[in-house]
Every structure is written in C-alpha cells, then in structure tokens.
Steps between C-alpha positions, in 0.01 A plus 500: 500500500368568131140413453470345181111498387375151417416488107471204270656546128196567225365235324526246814166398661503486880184383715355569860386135635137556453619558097751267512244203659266562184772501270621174657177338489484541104876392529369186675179440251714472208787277666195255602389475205840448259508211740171350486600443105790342584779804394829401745691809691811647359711768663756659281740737641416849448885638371604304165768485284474807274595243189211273591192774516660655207544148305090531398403873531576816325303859453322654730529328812876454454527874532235467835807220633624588877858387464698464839813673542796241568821544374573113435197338359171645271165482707176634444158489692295243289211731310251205483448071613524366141868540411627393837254194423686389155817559671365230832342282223818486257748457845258246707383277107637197635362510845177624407164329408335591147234675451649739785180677676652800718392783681661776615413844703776708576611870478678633100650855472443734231609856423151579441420855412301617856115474435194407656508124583851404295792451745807435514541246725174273443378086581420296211298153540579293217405164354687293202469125400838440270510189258792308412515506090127545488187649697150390493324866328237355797686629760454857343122460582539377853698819586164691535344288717728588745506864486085488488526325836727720677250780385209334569651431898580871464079575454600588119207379265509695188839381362567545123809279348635648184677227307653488180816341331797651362535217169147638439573853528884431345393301211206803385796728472718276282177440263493895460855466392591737837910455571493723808169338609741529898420869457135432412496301761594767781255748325190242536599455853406877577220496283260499793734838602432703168246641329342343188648799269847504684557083516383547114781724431788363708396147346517649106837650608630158542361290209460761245182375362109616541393155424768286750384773759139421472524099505706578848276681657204324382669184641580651835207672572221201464308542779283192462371183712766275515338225274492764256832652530599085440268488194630822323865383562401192329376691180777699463680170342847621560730241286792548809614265721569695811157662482367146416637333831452812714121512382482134605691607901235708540193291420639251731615714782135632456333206500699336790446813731157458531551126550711585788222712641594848355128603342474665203398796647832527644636503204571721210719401185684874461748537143649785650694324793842479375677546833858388552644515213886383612328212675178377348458285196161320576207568724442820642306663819365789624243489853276800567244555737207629314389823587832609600726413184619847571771363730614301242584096472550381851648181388636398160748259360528253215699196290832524446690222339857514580592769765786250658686514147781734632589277776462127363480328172159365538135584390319601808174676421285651803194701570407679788356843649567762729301672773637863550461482878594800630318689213209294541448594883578852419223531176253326699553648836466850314161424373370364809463141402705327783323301791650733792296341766746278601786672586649381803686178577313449866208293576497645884728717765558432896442787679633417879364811764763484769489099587833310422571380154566130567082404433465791223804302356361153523158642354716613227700152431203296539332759190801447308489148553149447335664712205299854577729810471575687813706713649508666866512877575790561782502915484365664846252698393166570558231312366303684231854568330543111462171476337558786311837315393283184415247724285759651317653185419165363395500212697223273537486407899676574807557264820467734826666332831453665798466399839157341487667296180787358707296391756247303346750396239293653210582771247204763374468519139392830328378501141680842378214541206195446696639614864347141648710351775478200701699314780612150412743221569742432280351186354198742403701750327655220275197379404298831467856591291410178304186635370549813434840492323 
C-alpha cells in the first residue's frame, strides 16, 4: 500500500482543537452579537451560478473566481456574502420583510496570491440592512455600534472607526474638473501605502496638473479632530450637489454614531477611505485597533444604493460590513492578543480506577443533567497518564471513583490547578460545581 503524506493545499487554514476552540469562541462573540441587534440568519449556498456572481463584479477578484469544472452548467465558489445577498434579496422580494437585517458567517474562496494571513479558503461574518426604494442614512451610523460591541466582548478598547463618504469624496473630484477621478480614486486608496514623493508623482501622472494634485492631497491628508475636519469641509463651499449631500451623510452618520453610543474617540472622519469602488456610493468604513493598524482594517464596509439592480427592477439600497474572520483570528493570534486560557470544551473528566462503569456513568449523566460538561475516561491505563491526559487537555477538575467512592456512594473531587481534593456525595459536587463554575 502507497503511503500518501497528509498535506493541506496552501492558502487553506486548518486548526488543532485548542486553536480551533479560540477561533470558535470569536466565531461565537460576533454571531451573539449580530443577534442582539436584531440582524436575522441567512445561509446561501456556497456554489452559484457563474452568471449571477458575475452579474455585479468585474476586475480583480473576477480573475481570483474558483470556477467548478462541470461540463453542463457554469459554477463558481462565491468570492464574498454580498452578491449572493442581492441575488436572495432580488429572488425572496416578495416574501421578505423591508428593511431586511441579515447576518451571515460562512466560508468564500479566493485565488489569493499565498501570504501571511490571506487565504484562500477564508469565513466572512457579515451584516446588511437593505431598504425597499429608500434607506434611513441612520442605519449607516448604527452599523458601528455593533462592530464596537463585538470588540469590546473581545477585551478590544482602543477601536478607531474611519468613516467617510464617497458623494463627498466623488463630488471634490468633479469640482476639480477630474474625468478619471475612478483612477484617482484607486490611487488615494493606497495613499497610506506610498510615500509622500511617490503618491505625489503617480497622482500628477493622472491629472496632469500641479495645482489639481495639491488640492487632492491636501484634501486627503487632513489629519484633524473630527469637528474640524466637518468645519473645513464646510468652508470649502463646493457649489456641487453630490459633494453637497455626501457632506450632509456624513455629519449625520457622525452625529448619530455617538448617539448610538459610539464615542467620539472612537471615531475618526478619514478623506482618504474610498474603499469599494464597484460597490460603494455612500458611507464608508474602515475599523483598526490602535496600536496595531499595521494589520490593517479588520472590518470595513459601507452604503451602497442599488446592488440588487442586475437581478430585479427595483431600488434596493443597503449598507452593511464585513468581519474578515479567518484573517482576523490569524492577525491577532500572531501578535499575541487572543484570550487562550480557555481552550477546552470540558468543565470536568471521570476517571474510574478499576470499579465498574455503571456509577462513574450515572455521576456523569447526573453532571450533564445540571448542564456541566463532562466526559469519562475508559482507556486502562495507569493513573498519572490519565492526569497527565487531563493536564494536557487543560481541564479544570477531575472526578476519581475508586473503591472507597462506590461504597459510600461519593465521588472525590480534585482541583487540577491547586492539587486540592475532597470526597463528596454527589449532591455536594453539584453544588460546590455551582459555585465555582
């Protein structure tokens, strides 16, 4: 027989449990929390129609599609949540309830060039309220206050929300007479990525004027408190209607942020953000943990006010954001920021020492029954290796039943921390379990 050695593909992530219990826990944070504020599940199938996914999206990530090879129909491997959304929304209008609040955390596939924490196979958590005809620029500012609460149950503090919106941004460019203000557009996006001297130059190479290239950059590189960024927006007087109504988003997405409970140290009013530019015509985020902006925007998102167009003939505008999951664990668990304490599923382990199993078992149904999670170790061996097994495990306590157990009908109960034991009964242990856990 040919030995075949065990590999996984690059660009896949793949966990041992103690990894995989941490990364579930954050998994588990942020699902609690898109419920709390009222976001219903949704569940789209992960292999689409290769006409739907490519109904909305072009460039890069078109390239990045995993298309599956069948000779009778076009399928790919949806690349993100959003698309298969507009298709669900456009198919389901009739049956569904408007505004639509979803959430969804699932697995997307890229062809992502292999590097440090980008995969190719990766879970998104997503959130999106969609409007019929119209939607409330209020729910842009209630977005936030979700993602500061999943951070905040994650131990995250020092949050920094970079908002700005695209009208604003869109409507500058069109007073500065820019026509490929698209390709000014991608070039402020990597500002952040550049040099002064090199954005300076790649930015003159695409408007052709000393003067345009200096109002841009002076634009996108305020670096002011936010009531000042607001007030020197406001004296620029820009006679344009897009900047005009975008200028207007803003202060109101702004204003209603804090009201939710986002403070304004949370927040910081950035002209740079253009993100998305195939999807976002209105607000715009980008979430960084301060001190380690390094790894980037762990969440970000926006307004966009028709992405169902392609499918139906009605106005449904939407805004939502995405959590990078799988990135997120990865960045975070590189830098040591995780909570690895708890990384085992069991409250307690049985350890019987040669008596038979049928108390050990009802000690172990009566745990389970008060909701405590136990299991019972059946392996003959001796006893220091199960304790070693229960160390390396990391779990908490350990039931021993031995002869003296079974015939007062009492368990001992070892703290595995402190090394304390004692002999109860089992109504004890349930209530010394009570208090301690």
């Amino acid at each position: 027989m040919t030995i075949v050695k065990p590999s996984i593909l690059p660009g896949f992530l793949e966990l041992l449990p103690r990894d995989q219990i941490v990364f579930d826990n954050l998994k588990e944070i942020i699902e609690r929390n898109f419920k709390f504020y009222g976001f219903f599940p949704l569940d789209t199938p992960m292999i689409e129609k290769k006409e739907v996914l490519l109904a909305k999206e072009n460039g890069e990530t078109t390239k990045q599609m995993y298309e599956i090879d069948s000779s009778s129909k076009d399928m790919v491997l949806r690349f993100d949540l959003t698309v298969p959304l507009s298709r669900y929304v456009a198919e389901h209008y009739h049956e569904l309830e408007f505004p639509f609040r979803r959430y969804q955390i699932s697995k997307v596939f890229r062809g992502e060039r292999n590097q440090k924490g980008r995969f190719k196979e990766f879970y998104q958590a997503d959130i999106d309220i969609i409007g019929d005809n119209s939607l409330d620029i209020k729910n842009d500012a209630e977005i936030p206050r979700v993602i500061l609460s999943i951070l905040k149950d994650m131990n995250f503090d020092q949050i920094s929300f970079h908002i700005n919106n695209r009208k604003l941004i869109n409507g500058f460019m069109k007073s500065l007479d820019i026509e490929n203000y698209d390709e000014v557009l991608r070039a402020i996006d990597k500002v952040k990525k550049m040099t002064k001297e090199n954005f300076y130059s790649y930015l003159l190479e695409l408007v052709k004027s000393n003067e345009k290239a200096d109002s841009i950059i002076e634009f996108v590189s305020k670096d002011l408190e936010n009531e000042e960024i607001i007030d020197y927006l406001n004296s620029l007087e820009i006679d344009n209607e897009e900047f005009v109504q975008g200028l207007e988003e803003l202060k109101e997405v702004y204003k209603y942020m804090k009201i939710f409970g986002v403070d304004n140290e949370y927040i910081r009013i950035d002209l740079s953000i253009t993100r998305g530019l195939d999807y976002y015509t209105g607000t715009v985020y980008e979430t960084f943990i301060k001190g380690f902006e390094s790894i980037g925007s762990i969440c970000s998102g926006g307004r966009y006010e028709n992405l169902s167009g392609n499918f139906i003939e009605r106005n449904l505008p939407g805004v939502g954001i995405s959590i990078g999951l799988s990135r997120l664990y990865y960045s975070l668990n590189e830098l040591g920021l995780l909570n690895n304490e708890k990384n085992n599923n069991i409250d307690l382990i049985i350890f019987s020492m040669g008596v038979s199993y049928e108390y050990p078992i009802k000690i172990l149904n009566l745990l389970r029954s008060n909701n405590y999670k136990a299991q019972i170790y059946f392996e003959d061996v001796k006893f220091k290796k199960k304790l070693n097994y229960a160390n390396k495990l990391g779990i908490p306590y350990v039931i021993i039943i031995g002869d003296e157990e079974l015939k007062e009908n009492k368990v001992t109960f070892k703290n595995m921390q402190t090394g304390e034991q004692i002999l109860c009964s089992s109504e004890e242990l349930i209530t010394k379990l009570n208090d301690i856990l």
